[in-house]
N, C-alpha and C positions, 0 to 999 in steps of 0.2 A: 299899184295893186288895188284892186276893189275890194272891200273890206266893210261888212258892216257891224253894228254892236248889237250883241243880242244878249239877253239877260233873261236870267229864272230865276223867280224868285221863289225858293220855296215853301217848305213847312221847317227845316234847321237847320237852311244856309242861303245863299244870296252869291246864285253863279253870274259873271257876265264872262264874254269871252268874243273874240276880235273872229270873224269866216269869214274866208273868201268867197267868190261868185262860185268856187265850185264843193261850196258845201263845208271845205274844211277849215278843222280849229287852228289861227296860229296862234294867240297867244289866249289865255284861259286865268281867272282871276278864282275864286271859291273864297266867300270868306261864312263862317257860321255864325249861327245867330238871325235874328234877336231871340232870344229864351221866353216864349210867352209864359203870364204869371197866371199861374194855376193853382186853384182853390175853391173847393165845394163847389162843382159844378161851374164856376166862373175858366176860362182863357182867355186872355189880354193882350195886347201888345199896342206899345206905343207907335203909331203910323209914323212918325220922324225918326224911330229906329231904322226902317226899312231905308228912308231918305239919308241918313250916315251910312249905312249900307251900301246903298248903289255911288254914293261918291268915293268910299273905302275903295270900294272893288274896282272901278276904273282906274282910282290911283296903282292901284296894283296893275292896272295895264299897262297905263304908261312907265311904270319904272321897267317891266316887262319888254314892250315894243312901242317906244314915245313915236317912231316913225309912222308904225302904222298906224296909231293910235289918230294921228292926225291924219291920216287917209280917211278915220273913217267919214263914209255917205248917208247912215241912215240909221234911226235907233228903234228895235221892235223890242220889248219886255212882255214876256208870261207872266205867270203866279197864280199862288193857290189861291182859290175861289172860294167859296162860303163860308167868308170874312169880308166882316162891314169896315169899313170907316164911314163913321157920323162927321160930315164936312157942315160947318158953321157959315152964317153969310156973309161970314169976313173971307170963307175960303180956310180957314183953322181949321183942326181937329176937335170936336165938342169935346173930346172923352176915348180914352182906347181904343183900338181897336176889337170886335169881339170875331174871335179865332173860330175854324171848323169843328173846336172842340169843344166850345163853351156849350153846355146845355145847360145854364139855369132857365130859360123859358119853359122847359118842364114843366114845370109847376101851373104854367097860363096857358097852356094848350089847351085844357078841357074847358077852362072860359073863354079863351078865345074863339073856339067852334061854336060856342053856344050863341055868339055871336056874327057866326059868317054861314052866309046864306048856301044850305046844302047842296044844291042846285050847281054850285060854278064850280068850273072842271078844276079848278086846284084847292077843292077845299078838302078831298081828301089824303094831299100830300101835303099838308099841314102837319108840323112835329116838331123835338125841339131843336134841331136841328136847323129850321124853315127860316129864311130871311127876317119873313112877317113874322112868326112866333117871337122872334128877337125884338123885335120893333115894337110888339105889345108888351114884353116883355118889361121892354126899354121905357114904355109908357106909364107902366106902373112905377116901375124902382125910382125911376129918375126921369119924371114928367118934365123937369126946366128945360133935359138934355132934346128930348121930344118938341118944345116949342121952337126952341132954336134951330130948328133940326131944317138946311136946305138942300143938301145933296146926301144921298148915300152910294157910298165907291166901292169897287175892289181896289185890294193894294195894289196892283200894277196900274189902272186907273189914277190912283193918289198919287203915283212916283210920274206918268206921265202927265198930270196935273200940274206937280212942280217943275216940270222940266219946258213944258208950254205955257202955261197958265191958262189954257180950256179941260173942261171937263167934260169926256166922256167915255162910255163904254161901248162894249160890244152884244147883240143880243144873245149869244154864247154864257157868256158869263152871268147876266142879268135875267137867265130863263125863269127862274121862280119868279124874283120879283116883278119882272115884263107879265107873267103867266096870271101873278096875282093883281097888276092893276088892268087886268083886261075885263069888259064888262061884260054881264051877266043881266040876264032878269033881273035878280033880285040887286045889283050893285056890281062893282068892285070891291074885293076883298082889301086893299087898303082903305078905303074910304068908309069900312067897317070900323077899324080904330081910326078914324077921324086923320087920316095922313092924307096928301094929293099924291098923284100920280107925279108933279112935280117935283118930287123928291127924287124922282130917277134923272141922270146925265143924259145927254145928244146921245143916240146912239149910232156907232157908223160898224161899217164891215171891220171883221180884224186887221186885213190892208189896207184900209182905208188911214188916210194920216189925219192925225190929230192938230197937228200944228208944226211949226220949226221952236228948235231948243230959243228960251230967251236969252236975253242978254242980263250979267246981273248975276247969274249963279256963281258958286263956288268952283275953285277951281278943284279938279280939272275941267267939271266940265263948262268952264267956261272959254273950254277951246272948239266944243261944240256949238257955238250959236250959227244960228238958222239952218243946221242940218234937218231933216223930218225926222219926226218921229211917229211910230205909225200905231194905230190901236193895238193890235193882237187881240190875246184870250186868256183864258185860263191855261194853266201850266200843263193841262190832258191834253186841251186840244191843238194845243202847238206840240206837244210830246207824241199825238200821234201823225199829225202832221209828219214829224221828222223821223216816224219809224215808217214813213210808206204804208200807213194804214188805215187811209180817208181813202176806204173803197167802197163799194158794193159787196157786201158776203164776208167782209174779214171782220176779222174781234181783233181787239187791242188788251192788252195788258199792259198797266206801267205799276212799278214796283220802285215806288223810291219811298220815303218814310212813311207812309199809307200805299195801299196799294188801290185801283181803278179798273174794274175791267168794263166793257162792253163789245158791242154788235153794232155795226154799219149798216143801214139799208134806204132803198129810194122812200118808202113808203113808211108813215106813222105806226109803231106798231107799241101796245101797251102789254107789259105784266107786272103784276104782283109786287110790288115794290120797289120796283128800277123806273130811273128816270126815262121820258124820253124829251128829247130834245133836238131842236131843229140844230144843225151842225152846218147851217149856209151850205146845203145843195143835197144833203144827205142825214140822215136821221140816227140819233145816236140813242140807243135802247140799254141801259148799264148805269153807271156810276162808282162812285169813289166809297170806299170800306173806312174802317179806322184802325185798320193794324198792314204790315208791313215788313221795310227795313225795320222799323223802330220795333218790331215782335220779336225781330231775331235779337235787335242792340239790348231790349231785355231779357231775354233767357241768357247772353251772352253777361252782363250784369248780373244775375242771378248768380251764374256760375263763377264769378270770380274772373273771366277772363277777357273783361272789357278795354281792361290796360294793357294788355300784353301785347298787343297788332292792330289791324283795322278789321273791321268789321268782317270783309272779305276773307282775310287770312285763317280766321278766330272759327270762323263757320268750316272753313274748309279742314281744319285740321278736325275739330269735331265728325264732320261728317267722313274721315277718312277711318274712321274709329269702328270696330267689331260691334253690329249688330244685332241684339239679344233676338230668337223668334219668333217673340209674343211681342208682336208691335204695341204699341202707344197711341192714345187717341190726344188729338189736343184740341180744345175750342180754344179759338185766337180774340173771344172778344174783351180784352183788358181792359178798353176803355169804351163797352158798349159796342154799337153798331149800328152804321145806316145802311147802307145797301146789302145785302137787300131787306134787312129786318128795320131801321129806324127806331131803334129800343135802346136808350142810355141806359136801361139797368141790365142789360146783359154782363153777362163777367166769364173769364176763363179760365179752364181745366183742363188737368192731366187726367184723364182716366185708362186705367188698367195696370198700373205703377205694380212694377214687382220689386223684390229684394235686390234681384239681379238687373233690375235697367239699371246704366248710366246715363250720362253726358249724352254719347254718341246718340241714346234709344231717344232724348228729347229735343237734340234737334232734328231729328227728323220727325219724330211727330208736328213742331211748330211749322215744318214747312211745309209739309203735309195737309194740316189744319187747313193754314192757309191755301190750300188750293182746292181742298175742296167746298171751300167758301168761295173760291172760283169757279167751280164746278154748278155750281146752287147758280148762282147767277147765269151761267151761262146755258146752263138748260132752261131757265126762263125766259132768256129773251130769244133762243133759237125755237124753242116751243110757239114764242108769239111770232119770229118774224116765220115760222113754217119749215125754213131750210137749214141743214146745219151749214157754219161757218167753215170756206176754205182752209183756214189758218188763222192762229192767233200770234198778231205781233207782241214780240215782249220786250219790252223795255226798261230802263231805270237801273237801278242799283243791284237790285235782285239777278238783273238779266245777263251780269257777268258770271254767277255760278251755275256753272253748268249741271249742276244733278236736281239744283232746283227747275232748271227747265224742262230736262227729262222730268220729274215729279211731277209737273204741272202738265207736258202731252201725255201723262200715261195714266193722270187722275180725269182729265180734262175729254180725254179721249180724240185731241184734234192735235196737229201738228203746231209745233212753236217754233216761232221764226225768228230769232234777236238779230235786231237792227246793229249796221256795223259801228253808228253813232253810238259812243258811249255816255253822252248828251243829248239827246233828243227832242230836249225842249229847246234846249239851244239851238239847234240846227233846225227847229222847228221855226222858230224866232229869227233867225236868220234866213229864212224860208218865204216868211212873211213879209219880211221886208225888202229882197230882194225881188220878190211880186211886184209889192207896192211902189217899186221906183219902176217899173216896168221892164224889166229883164225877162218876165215871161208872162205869156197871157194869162195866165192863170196859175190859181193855186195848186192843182192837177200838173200842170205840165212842167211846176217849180218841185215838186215833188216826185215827178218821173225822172229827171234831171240830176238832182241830188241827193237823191237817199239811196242805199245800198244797203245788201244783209251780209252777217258774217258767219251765221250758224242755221241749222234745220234741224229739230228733235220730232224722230217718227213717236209717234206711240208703241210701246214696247206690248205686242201682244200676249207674250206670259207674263205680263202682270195682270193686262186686266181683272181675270176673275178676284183677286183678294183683291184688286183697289176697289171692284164695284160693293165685294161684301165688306171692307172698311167702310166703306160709304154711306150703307145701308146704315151703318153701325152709330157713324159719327150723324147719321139722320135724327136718330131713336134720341141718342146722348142730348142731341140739341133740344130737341122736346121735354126728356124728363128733366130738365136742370135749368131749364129758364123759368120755370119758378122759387127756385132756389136764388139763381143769380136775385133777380128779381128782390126779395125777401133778406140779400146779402148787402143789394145797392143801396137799398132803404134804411140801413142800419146808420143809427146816429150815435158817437160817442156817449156812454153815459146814457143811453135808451133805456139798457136793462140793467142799468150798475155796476154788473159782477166783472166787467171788463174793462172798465176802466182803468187805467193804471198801472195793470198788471205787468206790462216791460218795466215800467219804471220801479216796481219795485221787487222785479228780479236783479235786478243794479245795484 
């Protein structure tokens, strides 16, 4: 049997898993982790976690299907994207990794602009968020880290790194930093803080192969030597890959510990705070949020009922629960936001709280929230591409509850489509690499091939009218409270005194 290994790596676990040539999973590994280290603004992670990681989870294949295991032909890996590793010229790791959440560059943003020439198209998607914000960042705190400094990776990058020993990316992945050492009149904006463009890897297509496994690794995978291993992307773009939604006119959603939405189209098109980016053949107008699974995994902490099932189960009993109806409004920004706002001091609220809400009135507010924080996005970038979207693919974690999908066509106002793939990175990743040995001409025709849907949510048209005036509502909310958030972020222990202590000397 034809079999290749496809792996995701993601934001609080590290899937791999064994497909065949015709898309499906036989055997499937998941293990969680690594726990990035979080603190004032800093997220962490050691890049050799990720590397015990992918050898973990093999081992788990093989004890799983040692047969197939050794069948496999070809290694593709995703993962989340905007996170560095600082690769040394030994080929080491300088220093952590810094995670999609770390925003201490905060602080060197408004020096950093004052420094980069107005003029180049990516100097106004500078933020703390931004590759290079980090790198200046990086410049200040720990300038030795910066001299030393000759590659910078994504972690799927760094795992095919070790598993080759070449380095490089994909321009998918590397679109800011590609965006920012592109010249301009006035410069390149790395060449602002004094960095080369040399600091970016080879870049090839995401099927494109990086090299064969070497000889020398740990086992198991030192039962892989000289299979390929092939670039890939980031964890979206192979997630919509394997939901069938690298088209012309569809949106994608993927819903797994963050959630992603955008719009496909032939043609460049720009709004307001969403990425765009070249998607090798098609243009992707959206990006990634910072809440999610992980909005529902803490309300569901909140309430006490984190331990009692999985997350899946926990949501669903909640949501099977009476109603109150004076709805709830909830802003989902917990930990800030980028797309489409780019604001670390954002923060999130219950608003409208009565005596009689429970449980049931705030999950449905948080998932609500969250869509119509998909709604903002999505009326921005179909505003810019002109036409509304066929359908929106959904995917991820989120996409096996079904009332959050209905929530999402009836806030959304566009039909939702879940992929039959309950991994869609994976099967995106698999996707990839089945291309790249040549099994089909193209990305297109590996994807007409292997992906199937399993559900359709029409838009429920007596909802509309109260989803549009909640809308309007959680519009208003957004505005009058992001100077508060704002004002709430900035708060430092011991600022004003009076609260200091105070849990601890309720104790």
């Amino acid at each position: 049997m034809s079999v290749v290994l496809a792996c995701d790596l993601g934001g609080t676990s590290f899937r791999a898993a064994l497909v065949d040539a015709q898309g499906r999973i036989r055997a499937q590994s998941a293990i969680p982790g690594p726990v990035s280290v979080d603190a004032a603004g800093a997220s962490e992670i050691e890049a050799d976690a990720w590397w015990r990681l992918l050898i973990e989870a093999c081992s788990g294949l093989v004890r799983e299907a040692p047969e197939l295991f050794a069948a496999i032909e070809a290694v593709a890996i995703c993962g989340i994207t905007r996170t560095q590793v600082f690769i040394g010229r030994d080929g080491r790791p300088l220093r952590p990794a810094m995670t999609w959440k770390d925003t201490r560059s905060e602080s060197a943003v408004m020096r950093l602009r004052e420094r980069l020439d107005p003029a180049h198209p990516e100097t106004a998607a500078i933020n703390a968020f931004h590759p290079l914000a980090r790198l200046a960042w990086l410049g200040e705190a720990e300038p030795e880290t910066v001299l030393g400094l000759a590659t910078v990776l994504e972690p799927k990058d760094y795992l095919n790194f070790r598993l080759t020993g070449r380095q490089a990316s994909d321009p998918v992945s590397l679109a800011r930093l590609l965006a920012s050492a592109a010249p301009a009149a006035g410069g390149d904006l790395l060449g602002a803080i004094g960095l080369s463009p040399a600091i970016l890897p080879q870049l090839l297509e995401p099927w494109q192969r990086v090299g064969e496994v070497q000889p020398g690794l740990p086992a198991p995978l030192d039962r892989l030597v000289g299979r390929p291993v092939f670039c890939a992307s980031n964890d979206t773009w192979a997630a919509v890959v394997g939901l069938g939604a690298m088209r012309d006119g569809f949106a994608y959603n993927i819903s797994g510990t963050t959630e992603v939405l955008g719009v496909m189209g032939r043609e460049p098109a720009r709004a307001e705070g969403l990425m765009t980016v070249d998607w090798r053949g098609l243009f992707q107008l959206g990006g990634p949020s910072q809440n999610g699974a992980d909005t529902v995994s803490w309300l569901l902490s909140l309430l006490g009922r984190d331990e009692e099932g999985g997350i899946g189960r926990e949501i669903d009993a909640l949501l099977a629960g009476i109603r109150q109806p004076q709805p709830l409004l909830f802003l989902p920004y917990l930990q800030g936001e980028r797309v489409p706002y780019w604001n670390p001091g954002l923060r999130g609220a219950f608003i409208g709280l009565n005596r009689q809400h429970g449980a049931t009135d705030l999950a449905y507010a948080v998932l609500e929230g969250v869509a119509f924080l998909n709604r903002i996005v999505l009326g921005r970038a179909e505003g810019a591409m002109g036409v509304p979207v066929a359908e929106i693919r959904f995917g991820g974690g989120g996409a096996a509850n079904p009332v959050w999908s209905q929530i999402k066509a009836d806030i959304c106002g566009r039909p939702v489509v879940v992929g039959a793939s309950k991994e869609p990175g994976l099967l995106g990743a698999a996707i990839i690499a089945f291309t790249g040995l040549g099994r089909f001409a193209s990305l297109g025709e590996a994807q007409e091939a292997l992906v199937t849907t399993a559900a359709r949510f029409d838009p429920d048209p007596s909802r509309k009218a109260a989803y549009d005036a909640l809308f309007a509502l959680y519009r208003q909310a957004e505005q009058a409270l992001a100077p508060i958030s704002q004002a709430l972020a900035g708060w430092r222990p011991g600022s004003a005194g009076i609260l200091t202590g105070m849990g601890a000397d309720r104790d």
